[in-house]
C-alpha positions in Angstrom: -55.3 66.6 -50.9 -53.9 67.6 -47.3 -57.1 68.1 -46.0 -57.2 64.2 -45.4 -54.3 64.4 -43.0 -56.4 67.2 -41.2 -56.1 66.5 -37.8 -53.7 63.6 -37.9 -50.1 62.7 -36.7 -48.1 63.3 -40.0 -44.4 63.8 -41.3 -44.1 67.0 -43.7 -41.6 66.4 -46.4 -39.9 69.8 -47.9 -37.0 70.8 -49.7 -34.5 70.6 -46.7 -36.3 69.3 -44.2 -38.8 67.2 -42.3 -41.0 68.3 -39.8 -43.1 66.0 -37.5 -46.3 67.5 -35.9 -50.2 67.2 -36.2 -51.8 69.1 -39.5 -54.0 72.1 -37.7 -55.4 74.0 -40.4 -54.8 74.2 -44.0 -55.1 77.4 -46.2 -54.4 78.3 -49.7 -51.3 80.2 -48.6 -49.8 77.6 -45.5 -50.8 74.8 -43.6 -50.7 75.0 -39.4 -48.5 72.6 -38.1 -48.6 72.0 -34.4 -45.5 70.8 -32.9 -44.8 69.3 -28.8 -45.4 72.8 -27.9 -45.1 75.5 -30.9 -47.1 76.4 -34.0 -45.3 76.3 -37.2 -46.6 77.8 -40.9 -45.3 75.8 -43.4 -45.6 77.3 -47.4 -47.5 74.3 -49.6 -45.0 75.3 -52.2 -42.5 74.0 -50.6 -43.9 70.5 -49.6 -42.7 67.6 -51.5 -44.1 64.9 -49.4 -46.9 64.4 -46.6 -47.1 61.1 -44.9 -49.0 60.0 -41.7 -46.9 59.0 -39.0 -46.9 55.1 -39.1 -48.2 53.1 -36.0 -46.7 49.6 -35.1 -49.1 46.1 -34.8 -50.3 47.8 -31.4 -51.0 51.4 -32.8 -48.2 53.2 -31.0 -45.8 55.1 -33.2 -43.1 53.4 -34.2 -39.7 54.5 -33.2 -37.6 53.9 -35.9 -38.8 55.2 -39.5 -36.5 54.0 -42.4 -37.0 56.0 -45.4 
């Protein structure tokens, strides 16, 4: 199912965290998370949530995000 947020803008929900980058490559043991300017491997196992970033009326990102 994350291979449909392959290449997109997306917020990673885990256990303890959040982390906000674009989806890179996804294996059977992580998934590539790029970040402003680092890679990060993230374990699926600990994933609880994958949402694309959402985009205001003019298709920026929005600023606020109220969960």
């Amino acid at each position: 199912l994350a291979e449909n947020f392959k290449g997109k803008r997306c917020i990673i929900y885990t256990f303890n965290s959040q982390i906000v980058g674009t989806l890179k490559d996804i294996g059977e043991s992580g998934i590539l998370v790029e970040e402003k300017d680092n890679l990060q491997i993230v374990n699926p196992d600990y994933i609880v949530r994958i949402r694309e970033y959402p985009k205001n009326k003019k298709g920026k990102d929005k600023n606020v995000i109220l969960d």
